[in-house]
N, CA, C and O atoms as a CHARMM CRD file, in Angstrom:
* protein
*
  368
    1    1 UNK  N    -45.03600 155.78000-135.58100 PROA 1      0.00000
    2    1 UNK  CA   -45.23700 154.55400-134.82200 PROA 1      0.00000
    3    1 UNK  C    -43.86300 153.90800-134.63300 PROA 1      0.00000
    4    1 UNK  O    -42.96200 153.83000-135.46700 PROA 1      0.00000
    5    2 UNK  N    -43.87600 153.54000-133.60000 PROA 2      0.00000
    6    2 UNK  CA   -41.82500 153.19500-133.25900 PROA 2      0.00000
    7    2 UNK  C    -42.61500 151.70400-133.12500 PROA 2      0.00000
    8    2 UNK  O    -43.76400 151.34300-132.87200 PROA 2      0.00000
    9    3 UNK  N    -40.99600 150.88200-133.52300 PROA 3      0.00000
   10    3 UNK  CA   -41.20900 148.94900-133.60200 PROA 3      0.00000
   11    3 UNK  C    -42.06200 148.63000-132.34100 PROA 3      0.00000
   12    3 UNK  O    -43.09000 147.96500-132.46700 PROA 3      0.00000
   13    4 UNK  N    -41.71300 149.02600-131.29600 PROA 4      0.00000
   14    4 UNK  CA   -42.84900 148.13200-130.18100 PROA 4      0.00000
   15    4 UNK  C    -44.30900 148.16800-130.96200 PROA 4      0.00000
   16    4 UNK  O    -44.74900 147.24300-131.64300 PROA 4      0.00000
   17    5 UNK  N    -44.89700 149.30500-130.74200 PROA 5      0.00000
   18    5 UNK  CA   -46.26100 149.41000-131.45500 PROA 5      0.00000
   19    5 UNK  C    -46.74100 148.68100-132.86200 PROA 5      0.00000
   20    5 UNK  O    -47.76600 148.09800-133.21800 PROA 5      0.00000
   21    6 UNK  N    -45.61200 148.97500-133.41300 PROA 6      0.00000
   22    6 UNK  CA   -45.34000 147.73300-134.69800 PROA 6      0.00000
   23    6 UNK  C    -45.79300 146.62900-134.74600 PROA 6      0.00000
   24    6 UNK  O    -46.55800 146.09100-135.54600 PROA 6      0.00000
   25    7 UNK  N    -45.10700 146.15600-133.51200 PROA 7      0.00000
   26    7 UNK  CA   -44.68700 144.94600-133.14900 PROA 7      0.00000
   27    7 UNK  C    -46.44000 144.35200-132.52000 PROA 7      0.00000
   28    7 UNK  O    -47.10000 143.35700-132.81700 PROA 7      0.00000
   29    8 UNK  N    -46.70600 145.50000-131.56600 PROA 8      0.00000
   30    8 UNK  CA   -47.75800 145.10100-130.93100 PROA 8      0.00000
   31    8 UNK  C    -49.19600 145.35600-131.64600 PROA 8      0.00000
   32    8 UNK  O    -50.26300 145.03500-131.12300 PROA 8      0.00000
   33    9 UNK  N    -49.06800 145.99500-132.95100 PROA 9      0.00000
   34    9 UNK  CA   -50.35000 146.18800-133.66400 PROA 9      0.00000
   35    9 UNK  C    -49.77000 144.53100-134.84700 PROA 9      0.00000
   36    9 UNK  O    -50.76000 143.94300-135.28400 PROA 9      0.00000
   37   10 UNK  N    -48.91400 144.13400-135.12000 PROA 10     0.00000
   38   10 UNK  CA   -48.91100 142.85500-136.04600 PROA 10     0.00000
   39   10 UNK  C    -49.27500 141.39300-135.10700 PROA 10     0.00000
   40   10 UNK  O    -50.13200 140.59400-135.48600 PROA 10     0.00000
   41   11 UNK  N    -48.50900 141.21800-133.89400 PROA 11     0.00000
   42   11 UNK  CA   -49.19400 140.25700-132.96200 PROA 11     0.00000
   43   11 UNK  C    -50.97300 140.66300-132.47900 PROA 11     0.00000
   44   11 UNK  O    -51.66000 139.64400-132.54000 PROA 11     0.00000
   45   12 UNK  N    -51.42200 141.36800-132.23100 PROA 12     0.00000
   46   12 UNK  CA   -52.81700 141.80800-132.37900 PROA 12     0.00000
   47   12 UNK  C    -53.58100 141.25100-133.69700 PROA 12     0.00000
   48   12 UNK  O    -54.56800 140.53300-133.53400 PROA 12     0.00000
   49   13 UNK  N    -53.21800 141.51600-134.75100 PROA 13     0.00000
   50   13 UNK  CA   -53.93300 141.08200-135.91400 PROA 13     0.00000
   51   13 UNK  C    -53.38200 139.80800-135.96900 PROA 13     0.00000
   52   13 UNK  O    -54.34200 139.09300-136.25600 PROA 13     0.00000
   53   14 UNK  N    -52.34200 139.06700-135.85600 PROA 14     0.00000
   54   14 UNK  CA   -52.22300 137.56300-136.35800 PROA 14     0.00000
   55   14 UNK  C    -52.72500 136.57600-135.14000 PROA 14     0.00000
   56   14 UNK  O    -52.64900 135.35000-135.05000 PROA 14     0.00000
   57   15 UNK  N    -53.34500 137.70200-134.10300 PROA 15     0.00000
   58   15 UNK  CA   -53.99000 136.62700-132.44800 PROA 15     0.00000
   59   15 UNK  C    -55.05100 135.71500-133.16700 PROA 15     0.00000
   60   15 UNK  O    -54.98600 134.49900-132.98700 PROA 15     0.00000
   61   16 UNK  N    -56.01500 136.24500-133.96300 PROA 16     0.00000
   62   16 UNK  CA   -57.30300 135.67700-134.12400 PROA 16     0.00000
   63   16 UNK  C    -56.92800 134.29000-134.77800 PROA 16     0.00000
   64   16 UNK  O    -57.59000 133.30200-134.46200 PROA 16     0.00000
   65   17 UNK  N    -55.89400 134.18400-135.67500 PROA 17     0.00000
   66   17 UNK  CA   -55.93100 133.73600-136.90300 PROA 17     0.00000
   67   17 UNK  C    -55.04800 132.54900-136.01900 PROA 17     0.00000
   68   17 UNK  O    -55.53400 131.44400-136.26100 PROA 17     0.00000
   69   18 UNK  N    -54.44900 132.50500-135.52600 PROA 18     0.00000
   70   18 UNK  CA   -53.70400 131.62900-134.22100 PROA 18     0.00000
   71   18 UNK  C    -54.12100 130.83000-133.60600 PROA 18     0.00000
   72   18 UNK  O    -53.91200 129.62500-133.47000 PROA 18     0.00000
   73   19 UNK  N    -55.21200 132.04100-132.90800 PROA 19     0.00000
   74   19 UNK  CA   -56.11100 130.82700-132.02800 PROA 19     0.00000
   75   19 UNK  C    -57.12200 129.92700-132.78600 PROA 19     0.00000
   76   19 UNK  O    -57.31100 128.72500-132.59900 PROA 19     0.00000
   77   20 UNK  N    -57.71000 130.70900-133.64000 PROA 20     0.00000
   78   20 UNK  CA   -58.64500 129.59200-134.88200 PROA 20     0.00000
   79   20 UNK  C    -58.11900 128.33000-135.03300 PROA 20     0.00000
   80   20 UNK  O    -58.80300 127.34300-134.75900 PROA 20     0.00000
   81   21 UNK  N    -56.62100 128.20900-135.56500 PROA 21     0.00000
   82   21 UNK  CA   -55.71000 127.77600-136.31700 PROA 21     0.00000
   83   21 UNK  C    -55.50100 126.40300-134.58000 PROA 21     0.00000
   84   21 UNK  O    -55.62500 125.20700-134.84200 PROA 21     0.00000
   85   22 UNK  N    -55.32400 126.65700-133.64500 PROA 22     0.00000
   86   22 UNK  CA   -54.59200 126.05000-132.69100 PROA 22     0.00000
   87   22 UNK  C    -56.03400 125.40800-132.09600 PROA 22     0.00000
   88   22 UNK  O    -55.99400 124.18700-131.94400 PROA 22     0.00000
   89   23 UNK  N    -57.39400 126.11600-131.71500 PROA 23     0.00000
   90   23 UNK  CA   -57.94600 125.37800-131.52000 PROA 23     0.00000
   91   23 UNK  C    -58.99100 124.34500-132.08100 PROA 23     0.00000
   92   23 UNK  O    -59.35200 123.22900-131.70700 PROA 23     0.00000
   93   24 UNK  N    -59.27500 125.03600-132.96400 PROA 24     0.00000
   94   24 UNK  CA   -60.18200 124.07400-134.20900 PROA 24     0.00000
   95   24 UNK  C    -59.33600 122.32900-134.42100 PROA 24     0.00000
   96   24 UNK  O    -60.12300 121.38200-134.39500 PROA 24     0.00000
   97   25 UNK  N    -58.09900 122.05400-134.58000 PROA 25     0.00000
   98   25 UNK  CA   -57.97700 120.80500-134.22800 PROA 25     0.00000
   99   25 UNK  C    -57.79100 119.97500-132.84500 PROA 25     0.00000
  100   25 UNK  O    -57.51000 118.78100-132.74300 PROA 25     0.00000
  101   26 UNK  N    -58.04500 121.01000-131.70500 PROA 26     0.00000
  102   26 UNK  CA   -57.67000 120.04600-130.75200 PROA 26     0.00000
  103   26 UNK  C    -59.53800 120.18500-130.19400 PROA 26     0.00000
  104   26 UNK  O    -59.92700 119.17500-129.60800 PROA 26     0.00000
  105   27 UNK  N    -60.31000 121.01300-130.31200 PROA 27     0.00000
  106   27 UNK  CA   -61.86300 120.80200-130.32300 PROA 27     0.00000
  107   27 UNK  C    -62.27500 119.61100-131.04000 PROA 27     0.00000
  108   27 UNK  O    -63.01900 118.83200-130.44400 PROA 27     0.00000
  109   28 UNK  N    -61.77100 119.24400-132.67500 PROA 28     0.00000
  110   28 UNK  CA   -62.07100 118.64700-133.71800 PROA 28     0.00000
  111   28 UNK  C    -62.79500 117.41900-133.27200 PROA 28     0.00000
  112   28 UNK  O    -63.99100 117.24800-133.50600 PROA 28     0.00000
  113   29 UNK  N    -61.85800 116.35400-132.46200 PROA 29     0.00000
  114   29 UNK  CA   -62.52700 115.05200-132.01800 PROA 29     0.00000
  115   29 UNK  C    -63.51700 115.21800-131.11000 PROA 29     0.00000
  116   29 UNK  O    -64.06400 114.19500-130.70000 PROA 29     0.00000
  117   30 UNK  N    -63.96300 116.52900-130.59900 PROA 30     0.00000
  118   30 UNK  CA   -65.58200 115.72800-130.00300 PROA 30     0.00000
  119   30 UNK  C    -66.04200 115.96300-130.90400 PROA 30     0.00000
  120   30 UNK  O    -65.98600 114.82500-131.37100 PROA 30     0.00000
  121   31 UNK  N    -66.64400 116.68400-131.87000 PROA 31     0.00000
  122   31 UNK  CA   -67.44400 116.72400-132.95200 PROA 31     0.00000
  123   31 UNK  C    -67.14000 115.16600-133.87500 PROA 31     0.00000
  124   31 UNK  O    -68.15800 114.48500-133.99600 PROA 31     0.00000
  125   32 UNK  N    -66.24100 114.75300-134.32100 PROA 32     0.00000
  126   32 UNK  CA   -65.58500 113.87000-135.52300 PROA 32     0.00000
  127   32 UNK  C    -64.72000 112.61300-134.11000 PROA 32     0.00000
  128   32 UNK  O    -63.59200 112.52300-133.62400 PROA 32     0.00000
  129   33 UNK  N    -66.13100 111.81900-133.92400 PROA 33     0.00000
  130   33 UNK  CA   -65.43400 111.15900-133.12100 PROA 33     0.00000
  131   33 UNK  C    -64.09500 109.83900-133.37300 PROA 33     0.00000
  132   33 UNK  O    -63.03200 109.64700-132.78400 PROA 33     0.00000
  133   34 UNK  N    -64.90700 108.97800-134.75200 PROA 34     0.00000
  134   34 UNK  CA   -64.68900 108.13700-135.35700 PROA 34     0.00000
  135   34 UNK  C    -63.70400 108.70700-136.21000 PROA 34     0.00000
  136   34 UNK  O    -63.36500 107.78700-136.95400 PROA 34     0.00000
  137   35 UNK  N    -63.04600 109.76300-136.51000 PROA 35     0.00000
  138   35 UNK  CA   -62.17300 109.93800-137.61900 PROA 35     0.00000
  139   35 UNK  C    -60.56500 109.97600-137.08800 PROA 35     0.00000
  140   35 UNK  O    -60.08400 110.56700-136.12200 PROA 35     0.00000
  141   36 UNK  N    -59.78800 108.92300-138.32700 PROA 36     0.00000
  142   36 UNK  CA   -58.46900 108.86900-138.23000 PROA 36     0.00000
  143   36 UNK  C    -57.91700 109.50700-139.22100 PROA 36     0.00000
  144   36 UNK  O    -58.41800 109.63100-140.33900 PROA 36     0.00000
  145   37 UNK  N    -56.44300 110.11200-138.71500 PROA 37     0.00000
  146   37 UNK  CA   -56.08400 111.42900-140.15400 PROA 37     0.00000
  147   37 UNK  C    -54.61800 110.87100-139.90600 PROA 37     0.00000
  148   37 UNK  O    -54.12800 110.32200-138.91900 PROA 37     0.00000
  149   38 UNK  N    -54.10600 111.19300-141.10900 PROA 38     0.00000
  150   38 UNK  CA   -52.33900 110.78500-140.81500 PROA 38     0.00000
  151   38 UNK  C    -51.53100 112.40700-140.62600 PROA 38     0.00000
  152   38 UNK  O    -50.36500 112.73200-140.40000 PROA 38     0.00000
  153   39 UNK  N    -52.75600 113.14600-140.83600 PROA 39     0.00000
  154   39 UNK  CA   -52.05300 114.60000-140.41700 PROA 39     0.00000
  155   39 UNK  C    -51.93200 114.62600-139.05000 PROA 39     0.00000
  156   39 UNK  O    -52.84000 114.36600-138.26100 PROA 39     0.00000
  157   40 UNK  N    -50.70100 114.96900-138.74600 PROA 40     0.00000
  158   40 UNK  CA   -50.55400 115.56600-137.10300 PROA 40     0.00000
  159   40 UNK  C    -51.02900 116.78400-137.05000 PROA 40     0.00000
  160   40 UNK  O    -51.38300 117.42500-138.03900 PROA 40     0.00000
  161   41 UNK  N    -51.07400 117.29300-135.53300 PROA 41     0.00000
  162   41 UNK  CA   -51.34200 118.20600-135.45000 PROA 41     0.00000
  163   41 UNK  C    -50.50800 119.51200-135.77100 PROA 41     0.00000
  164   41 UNK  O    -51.08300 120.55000-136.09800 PROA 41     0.00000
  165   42 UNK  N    -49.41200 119.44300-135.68800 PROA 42     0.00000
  166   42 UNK  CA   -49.02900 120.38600-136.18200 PROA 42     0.00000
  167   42 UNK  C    -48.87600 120.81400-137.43300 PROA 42     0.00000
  168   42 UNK  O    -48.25100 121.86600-137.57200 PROA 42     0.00000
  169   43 UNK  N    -49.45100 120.05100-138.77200 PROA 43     0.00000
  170   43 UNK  CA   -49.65000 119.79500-140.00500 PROA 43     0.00000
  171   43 UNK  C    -50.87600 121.29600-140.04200 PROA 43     0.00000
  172   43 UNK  O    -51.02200 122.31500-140.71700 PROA 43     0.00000
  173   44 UNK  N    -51.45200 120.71800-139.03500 PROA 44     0.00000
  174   44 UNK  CA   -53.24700 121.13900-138.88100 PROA 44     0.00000
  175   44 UNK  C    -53.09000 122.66400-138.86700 PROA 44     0.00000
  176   44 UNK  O    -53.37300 123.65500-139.54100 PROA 44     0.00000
  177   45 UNK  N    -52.44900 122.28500-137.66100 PROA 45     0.00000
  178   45 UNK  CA   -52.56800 124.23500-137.06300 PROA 45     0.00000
  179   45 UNK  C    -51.15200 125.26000-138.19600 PROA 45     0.00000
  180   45 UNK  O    -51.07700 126.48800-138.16300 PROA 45     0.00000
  181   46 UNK  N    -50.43400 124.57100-138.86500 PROA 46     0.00000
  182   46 UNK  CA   -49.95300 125.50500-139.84300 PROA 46     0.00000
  183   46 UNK  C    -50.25100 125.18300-141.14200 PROA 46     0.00000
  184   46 UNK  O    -49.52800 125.71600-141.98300 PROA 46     0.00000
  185   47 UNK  N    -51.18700 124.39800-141.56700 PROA 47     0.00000
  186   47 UNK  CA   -52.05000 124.71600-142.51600 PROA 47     0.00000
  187   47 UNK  C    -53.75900 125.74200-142.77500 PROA 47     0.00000
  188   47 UNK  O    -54.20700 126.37200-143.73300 PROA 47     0.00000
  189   48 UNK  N    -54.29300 125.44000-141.32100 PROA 48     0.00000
  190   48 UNK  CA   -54.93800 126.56000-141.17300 PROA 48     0.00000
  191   48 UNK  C    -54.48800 127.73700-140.76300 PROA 48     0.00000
  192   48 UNK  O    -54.91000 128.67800-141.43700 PROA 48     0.00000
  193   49 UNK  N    -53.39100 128.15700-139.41900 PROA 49     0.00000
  194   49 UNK  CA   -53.01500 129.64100-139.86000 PROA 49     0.00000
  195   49 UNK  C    -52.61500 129.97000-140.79900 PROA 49     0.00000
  196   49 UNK  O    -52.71700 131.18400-140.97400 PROA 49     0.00000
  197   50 UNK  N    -51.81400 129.00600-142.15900 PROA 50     0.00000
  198   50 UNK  CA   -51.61500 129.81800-143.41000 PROA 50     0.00000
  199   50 UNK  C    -52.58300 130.48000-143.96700 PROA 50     0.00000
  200   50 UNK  O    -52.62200 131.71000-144.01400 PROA 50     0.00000
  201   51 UNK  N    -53.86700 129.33300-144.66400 PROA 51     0.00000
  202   51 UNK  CA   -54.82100 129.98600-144.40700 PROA 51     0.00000
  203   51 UNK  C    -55.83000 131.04000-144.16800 PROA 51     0.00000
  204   51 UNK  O    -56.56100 131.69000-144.91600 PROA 51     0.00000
  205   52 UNK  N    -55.60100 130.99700-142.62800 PROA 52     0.00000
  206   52 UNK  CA   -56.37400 132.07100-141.84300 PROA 52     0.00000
  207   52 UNK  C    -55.57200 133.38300-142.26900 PROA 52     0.00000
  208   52 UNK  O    -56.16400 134.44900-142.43500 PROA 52     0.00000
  209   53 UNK  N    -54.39900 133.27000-142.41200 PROA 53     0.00000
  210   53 UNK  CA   -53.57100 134.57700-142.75200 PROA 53     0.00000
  211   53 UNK  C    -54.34400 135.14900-144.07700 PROA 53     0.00000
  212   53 UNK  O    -54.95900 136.21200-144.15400 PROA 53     0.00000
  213   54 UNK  N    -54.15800 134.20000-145.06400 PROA 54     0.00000
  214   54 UNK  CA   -54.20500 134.74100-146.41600 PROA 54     0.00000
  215   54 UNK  C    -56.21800 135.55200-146.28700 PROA 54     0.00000
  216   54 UNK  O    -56.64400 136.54100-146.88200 PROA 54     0.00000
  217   55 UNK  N    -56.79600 134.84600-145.53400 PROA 55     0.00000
  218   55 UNK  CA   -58.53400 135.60900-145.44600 PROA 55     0.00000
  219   55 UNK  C    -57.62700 136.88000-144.61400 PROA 55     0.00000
  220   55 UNK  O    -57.48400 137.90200-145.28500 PROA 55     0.00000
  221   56 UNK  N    -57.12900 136.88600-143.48000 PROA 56     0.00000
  222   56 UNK  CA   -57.33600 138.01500-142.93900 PROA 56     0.00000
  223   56 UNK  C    -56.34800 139.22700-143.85500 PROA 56     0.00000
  224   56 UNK  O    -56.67900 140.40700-143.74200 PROA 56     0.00000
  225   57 UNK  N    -55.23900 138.88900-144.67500 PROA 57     0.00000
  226   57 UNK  CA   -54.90100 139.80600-145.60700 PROA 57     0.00000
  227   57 UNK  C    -55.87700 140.26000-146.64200 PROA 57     0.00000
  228   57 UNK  O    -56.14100 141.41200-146.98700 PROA 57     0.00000
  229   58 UNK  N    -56.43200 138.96100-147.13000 PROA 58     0.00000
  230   58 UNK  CA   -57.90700 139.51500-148.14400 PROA 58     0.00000
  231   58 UNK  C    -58.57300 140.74200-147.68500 PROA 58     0.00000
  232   58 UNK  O    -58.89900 141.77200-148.27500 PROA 58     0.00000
  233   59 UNK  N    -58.72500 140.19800-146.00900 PROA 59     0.00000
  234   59 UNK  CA   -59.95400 141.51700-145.69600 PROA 59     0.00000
  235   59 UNK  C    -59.54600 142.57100-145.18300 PROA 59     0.00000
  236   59 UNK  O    -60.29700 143.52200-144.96700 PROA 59     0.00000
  237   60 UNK  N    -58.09800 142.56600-144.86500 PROA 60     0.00000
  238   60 UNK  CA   -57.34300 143.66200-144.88400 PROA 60     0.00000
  239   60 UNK  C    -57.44400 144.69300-146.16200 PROA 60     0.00000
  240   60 UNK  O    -58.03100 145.74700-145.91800 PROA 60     0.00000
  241   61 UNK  N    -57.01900 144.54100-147.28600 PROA 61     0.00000
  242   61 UNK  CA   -56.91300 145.17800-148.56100 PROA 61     0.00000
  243   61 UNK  C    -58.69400 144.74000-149.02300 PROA 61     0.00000
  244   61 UNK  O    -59.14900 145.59900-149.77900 PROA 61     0.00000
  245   62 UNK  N    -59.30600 144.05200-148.82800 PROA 62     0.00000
  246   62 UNK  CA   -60.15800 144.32500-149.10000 PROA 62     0.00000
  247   62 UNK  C    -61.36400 145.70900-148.55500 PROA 62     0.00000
  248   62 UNK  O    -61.88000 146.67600-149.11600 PROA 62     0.00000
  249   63 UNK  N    -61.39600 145.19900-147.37500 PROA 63     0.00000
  250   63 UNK  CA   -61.99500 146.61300-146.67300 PROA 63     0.00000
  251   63 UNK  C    -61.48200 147.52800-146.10000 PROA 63     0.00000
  252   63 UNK  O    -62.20500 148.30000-145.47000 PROA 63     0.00000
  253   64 UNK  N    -60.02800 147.72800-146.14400 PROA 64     0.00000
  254   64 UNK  CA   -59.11000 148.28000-145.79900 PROA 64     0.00000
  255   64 UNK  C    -59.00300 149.00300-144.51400 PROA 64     0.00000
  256   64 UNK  O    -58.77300 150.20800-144.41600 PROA 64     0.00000
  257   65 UNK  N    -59.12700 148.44700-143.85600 PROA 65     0.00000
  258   65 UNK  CA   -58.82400 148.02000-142.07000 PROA 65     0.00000
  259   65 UNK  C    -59.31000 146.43700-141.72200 PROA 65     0.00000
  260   65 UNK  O    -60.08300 145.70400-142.33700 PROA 65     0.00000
  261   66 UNK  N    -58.68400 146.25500-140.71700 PROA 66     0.00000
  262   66 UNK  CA   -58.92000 144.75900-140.27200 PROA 66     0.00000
  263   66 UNK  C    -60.00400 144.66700-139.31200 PROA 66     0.00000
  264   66 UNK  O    -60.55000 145.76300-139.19000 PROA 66     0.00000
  265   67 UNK  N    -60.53500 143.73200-138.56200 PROA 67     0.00000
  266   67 UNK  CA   -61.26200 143.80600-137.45800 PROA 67     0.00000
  267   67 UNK  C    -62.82900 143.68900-138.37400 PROA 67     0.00000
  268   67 UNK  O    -63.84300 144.29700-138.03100 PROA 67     0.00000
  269   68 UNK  N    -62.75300 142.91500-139.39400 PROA 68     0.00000
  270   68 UNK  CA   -64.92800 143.07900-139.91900 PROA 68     0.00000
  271   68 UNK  C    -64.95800 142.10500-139.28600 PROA 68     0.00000
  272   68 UNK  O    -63.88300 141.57400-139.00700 PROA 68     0.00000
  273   69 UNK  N    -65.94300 141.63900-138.92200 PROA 69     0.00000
  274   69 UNK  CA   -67.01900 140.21100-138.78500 PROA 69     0.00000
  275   69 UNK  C    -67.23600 139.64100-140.00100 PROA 69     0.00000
  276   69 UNK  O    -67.20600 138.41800-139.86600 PROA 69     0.00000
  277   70 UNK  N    -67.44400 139.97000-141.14500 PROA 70     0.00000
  278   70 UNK  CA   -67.04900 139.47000-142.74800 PROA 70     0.00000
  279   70 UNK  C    -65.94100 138.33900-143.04900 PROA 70     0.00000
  280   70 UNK  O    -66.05900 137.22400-143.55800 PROA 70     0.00000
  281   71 UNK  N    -64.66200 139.13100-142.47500 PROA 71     0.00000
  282   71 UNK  CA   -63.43800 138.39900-142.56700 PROA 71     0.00000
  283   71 UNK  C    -63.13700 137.60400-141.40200 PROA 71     0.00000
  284   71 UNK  O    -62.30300 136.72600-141.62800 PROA 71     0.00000
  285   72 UNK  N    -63.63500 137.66300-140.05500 PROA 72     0.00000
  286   72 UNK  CA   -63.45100 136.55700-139.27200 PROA 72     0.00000
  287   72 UNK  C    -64.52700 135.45600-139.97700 PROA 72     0.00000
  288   72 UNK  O    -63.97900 134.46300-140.45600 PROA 72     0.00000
  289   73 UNK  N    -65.46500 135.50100-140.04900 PROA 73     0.00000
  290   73 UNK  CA   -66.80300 134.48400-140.87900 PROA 73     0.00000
  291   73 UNK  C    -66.11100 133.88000-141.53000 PROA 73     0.00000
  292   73 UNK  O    -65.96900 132.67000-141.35300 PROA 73     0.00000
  293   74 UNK  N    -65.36800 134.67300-142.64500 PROA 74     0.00000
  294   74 UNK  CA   -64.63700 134.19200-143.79500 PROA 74     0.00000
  295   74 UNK  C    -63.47600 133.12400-143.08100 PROA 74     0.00000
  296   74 UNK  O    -63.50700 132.01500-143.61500 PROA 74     0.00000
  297   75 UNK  N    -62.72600 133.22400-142.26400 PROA 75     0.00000
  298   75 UNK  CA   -62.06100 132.52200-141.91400 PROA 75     0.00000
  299   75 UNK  C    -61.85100 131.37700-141.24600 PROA 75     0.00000
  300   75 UNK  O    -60.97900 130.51100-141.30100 PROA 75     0.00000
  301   76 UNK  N    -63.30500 131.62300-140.28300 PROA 76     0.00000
  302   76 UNK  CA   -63.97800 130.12300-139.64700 PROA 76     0.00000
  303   76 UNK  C    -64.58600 129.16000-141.18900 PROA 76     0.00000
  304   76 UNK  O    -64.78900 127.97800-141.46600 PROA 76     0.00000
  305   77 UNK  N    -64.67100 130.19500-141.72900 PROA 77     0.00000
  306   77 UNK  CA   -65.41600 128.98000-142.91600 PROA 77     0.00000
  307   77 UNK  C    -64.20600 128.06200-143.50600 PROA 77     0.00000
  308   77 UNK  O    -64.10900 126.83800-143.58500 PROA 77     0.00000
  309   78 UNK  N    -63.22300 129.22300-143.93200 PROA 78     0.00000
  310   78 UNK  CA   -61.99700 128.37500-144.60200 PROA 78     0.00000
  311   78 UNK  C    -61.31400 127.23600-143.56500 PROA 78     0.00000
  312   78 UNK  O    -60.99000 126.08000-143.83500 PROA 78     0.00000
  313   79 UNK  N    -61.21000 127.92300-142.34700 PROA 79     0.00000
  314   79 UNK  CA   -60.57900 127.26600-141.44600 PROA 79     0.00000
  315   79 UNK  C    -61.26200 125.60400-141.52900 PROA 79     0.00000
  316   79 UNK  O    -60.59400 124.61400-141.82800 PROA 79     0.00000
  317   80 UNK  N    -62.80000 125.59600-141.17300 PROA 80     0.00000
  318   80 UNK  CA   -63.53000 124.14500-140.77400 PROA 80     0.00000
  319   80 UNK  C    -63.50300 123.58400-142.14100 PROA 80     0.00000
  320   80 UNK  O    -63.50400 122.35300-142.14000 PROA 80     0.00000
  321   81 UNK  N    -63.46300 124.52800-144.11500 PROA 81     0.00000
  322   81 UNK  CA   -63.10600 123.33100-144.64000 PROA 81     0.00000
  323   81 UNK  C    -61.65200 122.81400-144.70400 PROA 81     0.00000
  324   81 UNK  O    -61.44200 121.75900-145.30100 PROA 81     0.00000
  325   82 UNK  N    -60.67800 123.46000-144.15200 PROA 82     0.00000
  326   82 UNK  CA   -59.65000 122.92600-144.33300 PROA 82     0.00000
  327   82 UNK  C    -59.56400 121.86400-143.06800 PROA 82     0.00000
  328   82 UNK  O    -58.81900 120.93200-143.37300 PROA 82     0.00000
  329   83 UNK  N    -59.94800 121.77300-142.13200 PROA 83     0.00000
  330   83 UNK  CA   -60.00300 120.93100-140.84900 PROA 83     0.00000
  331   83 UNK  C    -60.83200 119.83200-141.28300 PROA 83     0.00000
  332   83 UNK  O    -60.61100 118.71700-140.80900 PROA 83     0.00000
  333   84 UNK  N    -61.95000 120.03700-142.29900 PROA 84     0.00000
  334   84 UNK  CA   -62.63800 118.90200-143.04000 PROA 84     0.00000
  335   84 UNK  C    -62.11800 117.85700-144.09900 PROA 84     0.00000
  336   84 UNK  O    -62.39200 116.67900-144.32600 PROA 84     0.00000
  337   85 UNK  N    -61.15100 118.88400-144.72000 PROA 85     0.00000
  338   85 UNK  CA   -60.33000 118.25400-145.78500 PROA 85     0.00000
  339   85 UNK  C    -59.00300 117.29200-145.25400 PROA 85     0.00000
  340   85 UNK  O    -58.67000 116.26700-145.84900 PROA 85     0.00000
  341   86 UNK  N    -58.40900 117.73600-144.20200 PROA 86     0.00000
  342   86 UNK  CA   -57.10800 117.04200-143.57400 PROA 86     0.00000
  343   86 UNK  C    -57.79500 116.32500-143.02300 PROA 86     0.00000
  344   86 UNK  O    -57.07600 115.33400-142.89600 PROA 86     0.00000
  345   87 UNK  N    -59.02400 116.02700-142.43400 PROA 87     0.00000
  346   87 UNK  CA   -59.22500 115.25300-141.28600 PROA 87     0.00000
  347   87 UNK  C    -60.34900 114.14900-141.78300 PROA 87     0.00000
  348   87 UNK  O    -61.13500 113.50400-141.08800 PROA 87     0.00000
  349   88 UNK  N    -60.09700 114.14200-143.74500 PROA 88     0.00000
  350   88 UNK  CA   -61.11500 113.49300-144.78000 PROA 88     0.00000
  351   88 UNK  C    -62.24200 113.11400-144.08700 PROA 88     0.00000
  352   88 UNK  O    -62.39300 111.95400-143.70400 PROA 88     0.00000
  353   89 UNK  N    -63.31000 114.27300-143.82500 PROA 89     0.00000
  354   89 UNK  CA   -64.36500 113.64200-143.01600 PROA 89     0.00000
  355   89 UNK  C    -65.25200 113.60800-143.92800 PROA 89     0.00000
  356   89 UNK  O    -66.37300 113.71200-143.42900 PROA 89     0.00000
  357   90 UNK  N    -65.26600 113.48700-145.30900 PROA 90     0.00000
  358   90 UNK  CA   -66.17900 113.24600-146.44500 PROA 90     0.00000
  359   90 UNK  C    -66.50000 111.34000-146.76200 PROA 90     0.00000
  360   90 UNK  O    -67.25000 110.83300-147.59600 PROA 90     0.00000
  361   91 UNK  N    -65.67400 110.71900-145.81700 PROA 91     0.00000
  362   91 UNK  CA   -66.03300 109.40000-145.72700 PROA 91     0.00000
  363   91 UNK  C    -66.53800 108.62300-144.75000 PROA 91     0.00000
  364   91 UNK  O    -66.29000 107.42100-144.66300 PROA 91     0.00000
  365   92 UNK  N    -67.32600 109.30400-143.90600 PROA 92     0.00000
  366   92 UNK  CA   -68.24800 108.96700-143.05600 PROA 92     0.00000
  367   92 UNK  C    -69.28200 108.51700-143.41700 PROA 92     0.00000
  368   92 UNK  O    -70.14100 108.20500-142.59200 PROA 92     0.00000
């Protein structure tokens, strides 16, 4: 496998975890209308792709290929509590 392919099989696997990461806080306020956070957004989206990384390495070595429906699940879950936790919506 020469670096392009490299290149283009590691941007492939870190797409999902990106877009999770980028849109889950800018969706956030229609759901959470009333909520004020002192996190910016860019707080948001590189605390959930960290995150999202560390599930999709889990399910990497865990099932050893990438791409389950297990480990995306897994990652929307982590993702919305971490979007729950920055965005303290436990005081509603």
């Amino acid at each position: 496998m020469g670096p392009i392919d490299l290149l283009n099989h590691l941007l492939n696997w870190l797409a999902p975890a990106l877009w999770l990461a980028v849109l889950l806080p800018l969706l956030a306020p229609l759901v959470l209308r009333r909520q004020r956070t002192s996190a910016t957004l860019v707080l948001q989206v590189a605390v959930n792709f960290f995150f999202n990384l560390l599930v999709l390495g889990f399910g990497l070595w865990f099932f050893d290929h990438d791409g389950k429906m297990v480990t995306y699940a897994g990652m929307v879950l982590v993702c919305a509590s971490n979007q729950w936790l920055l965005l303290r919506a436990w005081r509603t």
